[in-house]
N, CA and C atoms as an extended XYZ file, in Angstrom:
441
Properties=species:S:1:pos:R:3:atomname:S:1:resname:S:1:resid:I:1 pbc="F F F"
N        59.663       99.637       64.885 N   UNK     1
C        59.350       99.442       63.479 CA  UNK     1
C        60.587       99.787       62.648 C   UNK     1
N        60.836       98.701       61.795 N   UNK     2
C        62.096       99.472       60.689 CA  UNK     2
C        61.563      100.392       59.813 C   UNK     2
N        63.061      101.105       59.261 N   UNK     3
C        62.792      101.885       58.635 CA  UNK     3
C        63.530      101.670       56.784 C   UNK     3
N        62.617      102.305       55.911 N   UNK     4
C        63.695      101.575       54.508 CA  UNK     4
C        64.152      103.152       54.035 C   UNK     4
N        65.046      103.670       53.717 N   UNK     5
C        65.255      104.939       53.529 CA  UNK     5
C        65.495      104.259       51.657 C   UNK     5
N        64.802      105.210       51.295 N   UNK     6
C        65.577      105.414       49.300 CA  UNK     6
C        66.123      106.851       49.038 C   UNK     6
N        67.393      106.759       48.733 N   UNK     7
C        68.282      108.234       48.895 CA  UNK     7
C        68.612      108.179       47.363 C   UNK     7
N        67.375      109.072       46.859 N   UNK     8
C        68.113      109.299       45.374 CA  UNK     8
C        69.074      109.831       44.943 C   UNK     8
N        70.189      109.444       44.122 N   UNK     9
C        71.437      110.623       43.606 CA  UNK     9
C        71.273      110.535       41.918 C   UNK     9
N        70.695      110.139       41.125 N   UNK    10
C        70.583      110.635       39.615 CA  UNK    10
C        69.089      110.389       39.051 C   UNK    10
N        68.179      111.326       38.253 N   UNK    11
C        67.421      110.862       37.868 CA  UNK    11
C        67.579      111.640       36.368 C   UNK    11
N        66.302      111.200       35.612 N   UNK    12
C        65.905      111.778       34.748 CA  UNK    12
C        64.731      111.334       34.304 C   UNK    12
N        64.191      111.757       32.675 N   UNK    13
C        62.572      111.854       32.795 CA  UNK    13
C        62.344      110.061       32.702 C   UNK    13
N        63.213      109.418       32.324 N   UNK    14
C        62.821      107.741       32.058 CA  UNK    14
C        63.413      107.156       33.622 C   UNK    14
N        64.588      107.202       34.004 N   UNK    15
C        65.082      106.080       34.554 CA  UNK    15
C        65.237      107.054       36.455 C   UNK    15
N        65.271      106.609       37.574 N   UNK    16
C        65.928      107.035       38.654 CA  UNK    16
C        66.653      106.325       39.049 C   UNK    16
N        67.908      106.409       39.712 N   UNK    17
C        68.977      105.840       40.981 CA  UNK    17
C        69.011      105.837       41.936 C   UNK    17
N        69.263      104.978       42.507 N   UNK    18
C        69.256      105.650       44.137 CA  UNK    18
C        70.123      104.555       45.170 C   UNK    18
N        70.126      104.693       45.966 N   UNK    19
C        70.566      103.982       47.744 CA  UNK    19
C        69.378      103.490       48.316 C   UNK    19
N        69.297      102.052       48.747 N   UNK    20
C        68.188      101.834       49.665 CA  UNK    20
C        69.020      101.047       50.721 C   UNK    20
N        68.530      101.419       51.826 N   UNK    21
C        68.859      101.030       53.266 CA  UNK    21
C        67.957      100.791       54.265 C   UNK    21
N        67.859       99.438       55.128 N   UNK    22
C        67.158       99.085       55.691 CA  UNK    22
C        68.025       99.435       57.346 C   UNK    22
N        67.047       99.914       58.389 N   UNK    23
C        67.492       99.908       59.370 CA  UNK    23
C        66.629       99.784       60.110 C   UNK    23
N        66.927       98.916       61.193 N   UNK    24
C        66.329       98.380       62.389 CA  UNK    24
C        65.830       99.599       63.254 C   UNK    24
N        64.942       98.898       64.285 N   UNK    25
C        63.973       99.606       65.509 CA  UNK    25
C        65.231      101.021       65.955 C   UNK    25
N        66.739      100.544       66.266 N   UNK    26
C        67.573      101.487       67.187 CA  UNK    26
C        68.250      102.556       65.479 C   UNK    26
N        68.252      102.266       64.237 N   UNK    27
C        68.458      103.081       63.097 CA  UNK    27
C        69.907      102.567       62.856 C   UNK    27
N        70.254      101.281       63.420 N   UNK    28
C        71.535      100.625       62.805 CA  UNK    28
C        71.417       99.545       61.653 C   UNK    28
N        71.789       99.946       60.394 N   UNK    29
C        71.305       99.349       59.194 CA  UNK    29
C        72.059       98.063       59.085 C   UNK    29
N        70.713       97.126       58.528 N   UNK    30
C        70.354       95.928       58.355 CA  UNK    30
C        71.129       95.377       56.921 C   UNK    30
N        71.109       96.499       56.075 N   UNK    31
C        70.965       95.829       54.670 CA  UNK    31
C        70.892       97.581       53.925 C   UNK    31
N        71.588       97.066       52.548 N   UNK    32
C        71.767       98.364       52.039 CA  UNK    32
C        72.085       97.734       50.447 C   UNK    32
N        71.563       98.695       49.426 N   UNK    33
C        71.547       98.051       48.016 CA  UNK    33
C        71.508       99.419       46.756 C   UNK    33
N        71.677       99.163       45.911 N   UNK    34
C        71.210      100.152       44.975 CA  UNK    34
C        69.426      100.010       44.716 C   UNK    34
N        68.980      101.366       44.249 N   UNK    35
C        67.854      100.997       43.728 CA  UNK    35
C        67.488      101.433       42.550 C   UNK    35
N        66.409      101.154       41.986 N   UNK    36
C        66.056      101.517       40.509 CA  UNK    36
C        64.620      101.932       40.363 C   UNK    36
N        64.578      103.124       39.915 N   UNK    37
C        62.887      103.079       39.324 CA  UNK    37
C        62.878      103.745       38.279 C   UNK    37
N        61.399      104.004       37.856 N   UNK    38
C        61.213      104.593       36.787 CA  UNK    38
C        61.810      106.375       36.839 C   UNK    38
N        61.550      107.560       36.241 N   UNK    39
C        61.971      108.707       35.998 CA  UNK    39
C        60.860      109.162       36.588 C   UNK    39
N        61.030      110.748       36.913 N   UNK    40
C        60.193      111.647       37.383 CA  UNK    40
C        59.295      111.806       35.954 C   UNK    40
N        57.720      111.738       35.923 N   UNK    41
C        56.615      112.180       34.918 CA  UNK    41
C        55.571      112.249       35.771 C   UNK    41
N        55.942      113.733       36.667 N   UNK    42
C        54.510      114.474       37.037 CA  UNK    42
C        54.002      113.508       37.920 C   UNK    42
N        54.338      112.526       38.800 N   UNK    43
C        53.779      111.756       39.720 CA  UNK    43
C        52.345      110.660       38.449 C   UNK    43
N        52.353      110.780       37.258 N   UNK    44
C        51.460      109.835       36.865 CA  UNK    44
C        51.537      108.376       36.757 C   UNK    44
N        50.477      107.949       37.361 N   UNK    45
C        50.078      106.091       37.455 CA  UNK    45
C        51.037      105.518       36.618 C   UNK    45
N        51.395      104.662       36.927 N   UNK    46
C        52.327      103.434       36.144 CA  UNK    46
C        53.938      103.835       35.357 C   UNK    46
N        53.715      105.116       35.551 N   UNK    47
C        54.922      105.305       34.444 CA  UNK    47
C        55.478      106.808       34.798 C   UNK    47
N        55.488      106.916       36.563 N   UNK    48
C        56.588      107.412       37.484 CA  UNK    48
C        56.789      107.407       38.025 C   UNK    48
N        58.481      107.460       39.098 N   UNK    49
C        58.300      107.222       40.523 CA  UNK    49
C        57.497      107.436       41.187 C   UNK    49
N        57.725      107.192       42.404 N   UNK    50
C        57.315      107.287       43.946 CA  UNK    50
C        57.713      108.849       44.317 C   UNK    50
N        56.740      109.697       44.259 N   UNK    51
C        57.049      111.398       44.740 CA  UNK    51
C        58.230      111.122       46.274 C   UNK    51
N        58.896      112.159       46.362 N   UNK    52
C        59.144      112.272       47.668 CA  UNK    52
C        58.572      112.214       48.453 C   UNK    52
N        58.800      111.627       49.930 N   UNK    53
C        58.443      111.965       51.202 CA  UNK    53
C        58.073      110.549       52.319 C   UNK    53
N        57.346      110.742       52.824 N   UNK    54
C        57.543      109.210       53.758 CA  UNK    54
C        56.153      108.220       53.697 C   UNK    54
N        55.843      107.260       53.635 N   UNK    55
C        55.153      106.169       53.399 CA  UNK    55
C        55.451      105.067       54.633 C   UNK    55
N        53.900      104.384       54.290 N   UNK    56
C        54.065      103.243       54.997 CA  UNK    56
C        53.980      102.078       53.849 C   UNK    56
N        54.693      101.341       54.463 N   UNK    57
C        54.941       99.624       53.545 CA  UNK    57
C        54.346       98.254       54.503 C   UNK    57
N        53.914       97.918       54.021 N   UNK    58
C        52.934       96.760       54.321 CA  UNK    58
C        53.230       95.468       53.350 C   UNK    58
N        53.852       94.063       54.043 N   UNK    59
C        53.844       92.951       53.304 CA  UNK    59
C        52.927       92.136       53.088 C   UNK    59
N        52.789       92.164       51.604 N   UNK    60
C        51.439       91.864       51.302 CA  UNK    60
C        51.272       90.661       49.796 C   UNK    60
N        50.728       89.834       49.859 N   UNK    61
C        50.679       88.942       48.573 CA  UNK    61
C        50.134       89.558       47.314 C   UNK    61
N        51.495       89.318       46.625 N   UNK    62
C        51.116       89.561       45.294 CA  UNK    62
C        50.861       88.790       44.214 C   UNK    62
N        49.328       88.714       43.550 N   UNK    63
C        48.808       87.682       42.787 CA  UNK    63
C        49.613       87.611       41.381 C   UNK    63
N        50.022       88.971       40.877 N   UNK    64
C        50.879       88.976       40.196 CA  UNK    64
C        51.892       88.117       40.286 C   UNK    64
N        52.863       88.650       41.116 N   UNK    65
C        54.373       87.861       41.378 CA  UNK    65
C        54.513       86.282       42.197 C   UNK    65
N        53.184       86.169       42.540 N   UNK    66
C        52.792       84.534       43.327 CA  UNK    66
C        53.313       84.424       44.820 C   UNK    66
N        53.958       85.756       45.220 N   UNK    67
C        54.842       85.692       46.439 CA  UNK    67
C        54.169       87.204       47.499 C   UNK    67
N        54.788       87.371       48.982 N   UNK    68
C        54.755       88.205       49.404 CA  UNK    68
C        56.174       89.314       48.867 C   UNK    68
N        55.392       90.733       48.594 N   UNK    69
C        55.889       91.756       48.448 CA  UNK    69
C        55.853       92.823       49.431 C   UNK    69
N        56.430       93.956       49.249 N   UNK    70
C        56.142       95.234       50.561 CA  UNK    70
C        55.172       95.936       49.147 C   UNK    70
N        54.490       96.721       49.694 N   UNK    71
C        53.356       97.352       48.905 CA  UNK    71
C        53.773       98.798       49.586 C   UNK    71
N        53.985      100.240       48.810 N   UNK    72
C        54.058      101.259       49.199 CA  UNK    72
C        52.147      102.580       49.310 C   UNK    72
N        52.296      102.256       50.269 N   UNK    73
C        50.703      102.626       50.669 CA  UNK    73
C        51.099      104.223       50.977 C   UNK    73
N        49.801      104.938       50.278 N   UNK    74
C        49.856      106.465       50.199 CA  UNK    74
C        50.879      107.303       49.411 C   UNK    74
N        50.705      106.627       48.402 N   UNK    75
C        51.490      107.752       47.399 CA  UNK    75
C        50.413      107.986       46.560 C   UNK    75
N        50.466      109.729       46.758 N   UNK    76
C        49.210      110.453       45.915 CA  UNK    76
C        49.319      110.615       44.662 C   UNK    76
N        48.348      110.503       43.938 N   UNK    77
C        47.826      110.405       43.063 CA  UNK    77
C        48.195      111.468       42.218 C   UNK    77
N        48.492      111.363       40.644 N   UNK    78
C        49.253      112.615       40.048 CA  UNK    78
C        48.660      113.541       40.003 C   UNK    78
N        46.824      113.186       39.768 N   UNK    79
C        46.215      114.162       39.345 CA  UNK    79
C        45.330      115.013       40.642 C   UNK    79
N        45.635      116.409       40.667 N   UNK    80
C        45.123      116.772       41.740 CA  UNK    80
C        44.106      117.098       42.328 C   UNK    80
N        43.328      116.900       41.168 N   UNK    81
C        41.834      116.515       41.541 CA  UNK    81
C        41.095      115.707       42.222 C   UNK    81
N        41.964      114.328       42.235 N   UNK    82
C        41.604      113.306       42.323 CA  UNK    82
C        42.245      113.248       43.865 C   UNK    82
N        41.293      112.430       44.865 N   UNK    83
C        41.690      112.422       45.968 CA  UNK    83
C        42.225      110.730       46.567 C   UNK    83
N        42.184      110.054       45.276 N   UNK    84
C        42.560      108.302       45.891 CA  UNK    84
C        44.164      108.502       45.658 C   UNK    84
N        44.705      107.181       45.593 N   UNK    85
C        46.377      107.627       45.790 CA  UNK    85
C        46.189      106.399       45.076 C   UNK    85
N        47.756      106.348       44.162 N   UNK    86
C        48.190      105.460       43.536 CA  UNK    86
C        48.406      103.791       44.114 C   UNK    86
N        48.291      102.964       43.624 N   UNK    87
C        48.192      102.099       44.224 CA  UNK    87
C        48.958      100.591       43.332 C   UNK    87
N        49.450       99.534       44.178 N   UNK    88
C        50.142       98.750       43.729 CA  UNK    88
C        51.995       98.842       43.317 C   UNK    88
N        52.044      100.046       44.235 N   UNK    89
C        53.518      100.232       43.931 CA  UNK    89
C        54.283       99.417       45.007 C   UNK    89
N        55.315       98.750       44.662 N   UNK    90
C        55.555       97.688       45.150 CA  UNK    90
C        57.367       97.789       45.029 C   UNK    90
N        57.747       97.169       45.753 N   UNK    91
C        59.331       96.717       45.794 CA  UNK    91
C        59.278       95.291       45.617 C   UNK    91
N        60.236       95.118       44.254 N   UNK    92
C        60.084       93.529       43.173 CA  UNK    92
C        61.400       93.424       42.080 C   UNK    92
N        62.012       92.555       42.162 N   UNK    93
C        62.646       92.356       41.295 CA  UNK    93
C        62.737       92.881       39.739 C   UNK    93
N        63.915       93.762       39.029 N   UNK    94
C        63.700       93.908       38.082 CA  UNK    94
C        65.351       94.656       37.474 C   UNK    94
N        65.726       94.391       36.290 N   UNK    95
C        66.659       94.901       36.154 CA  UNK    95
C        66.730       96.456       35.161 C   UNK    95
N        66.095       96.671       34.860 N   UNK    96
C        65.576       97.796       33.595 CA  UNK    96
C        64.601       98.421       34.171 C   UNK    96
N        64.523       99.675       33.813 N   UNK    97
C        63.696      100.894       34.277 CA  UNK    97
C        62.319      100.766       33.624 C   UNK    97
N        62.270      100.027       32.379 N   UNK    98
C        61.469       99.829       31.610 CA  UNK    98
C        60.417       99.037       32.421 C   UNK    98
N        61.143       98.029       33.052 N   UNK    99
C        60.374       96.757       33.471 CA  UNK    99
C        59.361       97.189       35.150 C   UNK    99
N        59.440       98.303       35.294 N   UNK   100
C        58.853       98.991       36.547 CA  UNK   100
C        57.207       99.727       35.971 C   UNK   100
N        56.458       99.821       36.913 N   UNK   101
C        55.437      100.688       36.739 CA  UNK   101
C        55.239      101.565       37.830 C   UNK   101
N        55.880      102.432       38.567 N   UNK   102
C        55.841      103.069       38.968 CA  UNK   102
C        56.573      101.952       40.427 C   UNK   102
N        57.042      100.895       40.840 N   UNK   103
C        57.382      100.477       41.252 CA  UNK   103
C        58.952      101.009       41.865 C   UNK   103
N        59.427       99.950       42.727 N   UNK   104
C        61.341      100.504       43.083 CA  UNK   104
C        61.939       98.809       42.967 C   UNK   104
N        62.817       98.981       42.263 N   UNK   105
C        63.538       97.742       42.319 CA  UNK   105
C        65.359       97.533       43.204 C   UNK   105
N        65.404       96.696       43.551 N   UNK   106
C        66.795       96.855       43.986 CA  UNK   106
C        67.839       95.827       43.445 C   UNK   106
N        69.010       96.346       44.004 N   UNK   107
C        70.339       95.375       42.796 CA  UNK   107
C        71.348       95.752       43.574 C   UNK   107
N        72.420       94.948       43.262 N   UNK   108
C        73.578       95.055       43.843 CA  UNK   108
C        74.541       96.027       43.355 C   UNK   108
N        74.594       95.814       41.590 N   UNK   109
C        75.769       96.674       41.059 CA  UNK   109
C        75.003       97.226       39.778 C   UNK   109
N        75.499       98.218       39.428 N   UNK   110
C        74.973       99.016       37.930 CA  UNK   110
C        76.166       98.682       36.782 C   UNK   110
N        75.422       98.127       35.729 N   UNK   111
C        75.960       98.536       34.638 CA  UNK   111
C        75.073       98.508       33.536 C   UNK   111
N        75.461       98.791       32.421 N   UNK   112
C        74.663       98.582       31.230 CA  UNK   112
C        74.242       97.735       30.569 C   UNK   112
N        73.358       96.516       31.469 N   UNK   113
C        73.307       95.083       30.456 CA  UNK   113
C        72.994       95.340       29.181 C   UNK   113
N        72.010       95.688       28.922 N   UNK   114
C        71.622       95.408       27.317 CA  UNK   114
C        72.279       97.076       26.339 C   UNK   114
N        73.423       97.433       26.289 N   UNK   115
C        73.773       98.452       26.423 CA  UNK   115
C        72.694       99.562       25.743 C   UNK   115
N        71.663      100.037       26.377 N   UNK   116
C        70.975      101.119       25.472 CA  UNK   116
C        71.518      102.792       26.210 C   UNK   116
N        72.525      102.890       26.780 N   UNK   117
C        73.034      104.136       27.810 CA  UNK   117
C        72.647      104.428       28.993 C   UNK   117
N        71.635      103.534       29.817 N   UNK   118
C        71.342      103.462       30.869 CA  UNK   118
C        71.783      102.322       31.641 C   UNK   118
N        72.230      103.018       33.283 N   UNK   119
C        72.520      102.101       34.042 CA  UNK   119
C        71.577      101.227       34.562 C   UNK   119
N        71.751       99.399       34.368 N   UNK   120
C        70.978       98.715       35.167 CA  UNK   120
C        71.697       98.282       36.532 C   UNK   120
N        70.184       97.568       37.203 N   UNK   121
C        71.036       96.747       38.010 CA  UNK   121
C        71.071       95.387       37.745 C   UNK   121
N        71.946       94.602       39.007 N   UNK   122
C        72.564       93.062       38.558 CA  UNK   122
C        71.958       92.584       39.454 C   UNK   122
N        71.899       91.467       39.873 N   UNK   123
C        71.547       90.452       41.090 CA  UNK   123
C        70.155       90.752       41.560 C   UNK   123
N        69.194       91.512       40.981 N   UNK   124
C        67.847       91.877       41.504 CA  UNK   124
C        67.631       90.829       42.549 C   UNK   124
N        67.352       89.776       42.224 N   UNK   125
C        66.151       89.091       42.408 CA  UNK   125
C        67.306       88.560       44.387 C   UNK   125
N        68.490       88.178       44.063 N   UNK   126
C        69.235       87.735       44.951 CA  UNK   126
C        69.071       89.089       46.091 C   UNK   126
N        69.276       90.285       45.645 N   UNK   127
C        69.331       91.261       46.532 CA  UNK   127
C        67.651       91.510       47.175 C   UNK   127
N        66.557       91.541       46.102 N   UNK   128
C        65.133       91.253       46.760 CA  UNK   128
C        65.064       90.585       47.844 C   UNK   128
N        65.851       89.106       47.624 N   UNK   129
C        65.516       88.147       48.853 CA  UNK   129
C        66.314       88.905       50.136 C   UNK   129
N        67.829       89.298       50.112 N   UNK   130
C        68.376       90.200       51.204 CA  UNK   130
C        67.313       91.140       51.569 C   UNK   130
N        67.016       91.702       51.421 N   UNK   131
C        65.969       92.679       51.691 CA  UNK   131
C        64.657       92.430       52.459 C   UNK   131
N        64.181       90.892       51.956 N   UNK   132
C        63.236       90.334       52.651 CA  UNK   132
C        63.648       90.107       54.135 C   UNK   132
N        64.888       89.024       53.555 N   UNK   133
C        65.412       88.805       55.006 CA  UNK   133
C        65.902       89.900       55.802 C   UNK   133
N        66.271       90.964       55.934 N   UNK   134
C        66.082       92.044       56.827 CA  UNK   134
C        65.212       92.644       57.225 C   UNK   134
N        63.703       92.643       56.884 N   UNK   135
C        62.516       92.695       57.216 CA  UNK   135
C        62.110       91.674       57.601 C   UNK   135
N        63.006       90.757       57.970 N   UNK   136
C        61.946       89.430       57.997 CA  UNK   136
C        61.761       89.560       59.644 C   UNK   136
N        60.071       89.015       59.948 N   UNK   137
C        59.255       88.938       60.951 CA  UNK   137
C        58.533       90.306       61.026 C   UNK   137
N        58.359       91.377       60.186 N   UNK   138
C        57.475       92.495       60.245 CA  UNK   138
C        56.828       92.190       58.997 C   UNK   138
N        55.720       92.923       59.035 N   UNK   139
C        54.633       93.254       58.343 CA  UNK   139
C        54.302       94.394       57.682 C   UNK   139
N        54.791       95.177       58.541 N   UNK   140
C        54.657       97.247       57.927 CA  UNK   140
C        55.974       97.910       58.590 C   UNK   140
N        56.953       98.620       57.954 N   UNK   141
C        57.403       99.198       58.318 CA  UNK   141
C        57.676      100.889       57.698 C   UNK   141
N        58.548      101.809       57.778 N   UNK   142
C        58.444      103.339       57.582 CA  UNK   142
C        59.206      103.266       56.324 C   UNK   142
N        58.408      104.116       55.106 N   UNK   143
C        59.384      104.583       54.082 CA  UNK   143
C        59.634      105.770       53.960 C   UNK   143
N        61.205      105.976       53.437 N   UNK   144
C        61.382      107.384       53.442 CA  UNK   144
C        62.157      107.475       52.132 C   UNK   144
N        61.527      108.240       51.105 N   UNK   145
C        62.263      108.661       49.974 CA  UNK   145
C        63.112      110.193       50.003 C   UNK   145
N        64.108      110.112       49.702 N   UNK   146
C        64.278      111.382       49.490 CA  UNK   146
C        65.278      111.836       48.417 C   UNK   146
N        65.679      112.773       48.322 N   UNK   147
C        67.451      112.877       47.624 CA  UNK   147
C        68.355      113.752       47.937 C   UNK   147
């Protein structure tokens, strides 16, 4: 089973950064990109990352996006009462932190398109498809966030 590692190095309360790397069954990487998500807010629905730690990803159709996506399955839920886990977090094209809901996006290079002081990324959608194609012929493979 591959594995997708996300190695965060900057966050804050709106935007995160990071490294994503895909590596095959023997852990010799496939594919490697920047990534993007939203900021750390308390693990809540739609509007914060993905907590640390490891997940499974499952490719799965999204009615939203009209295409197959990886879906990040078992990320718990902010509130700790509550025993279901967040759901619909997904790896998808996007260039702005804004444009995520608790989602991870990936890109090739950072800069500031629309200059508001945050780094975006470039080539989303081109680097999405790399990404596919290094998963391509699996269905579920291992996520590992960390920083």
């Amino acid at each position: 089973m591959k594995t997708v590692i996300v190695y965060r190095f900057w966050q804050d309360n709106n935007q995160t950064l990071g490294n994503c790397t895909v590596l095959d069954d023997d852990l010799r990487p496939l594919f490697s990109s920047l990534s993007l998500e939203r900021g750390w807010r308390d693990n809540e629905a739609r509007v914060s990352c993905v907590p640390l730690g490891e997940y499974k990803l499952k490719l799965e159709y999204s009615n939203k996006f009209d295409t197959d996506l990886w879906e990040i399955y078992g990320v718990p839920n902010g509130r700790s009462e509550c025993k279901f886990h967040r759901s619909e977090c997904k790896f998808h094209s996007a260039n702005y932190w804004y444009q995520l809901n608790g989602c991870i996006a990936l890109g090739r290079e950072s800069a500031d398109i629309n200059r508001d002081g945050y780094s975006d990324i470039t080539s989303s959608k081109s680097t999405m498809t790399a990404f596919h194609n290094a998963l391509k012929g699996d269905t579920e493979a291992i996520l590992i966030i960390k920083d």
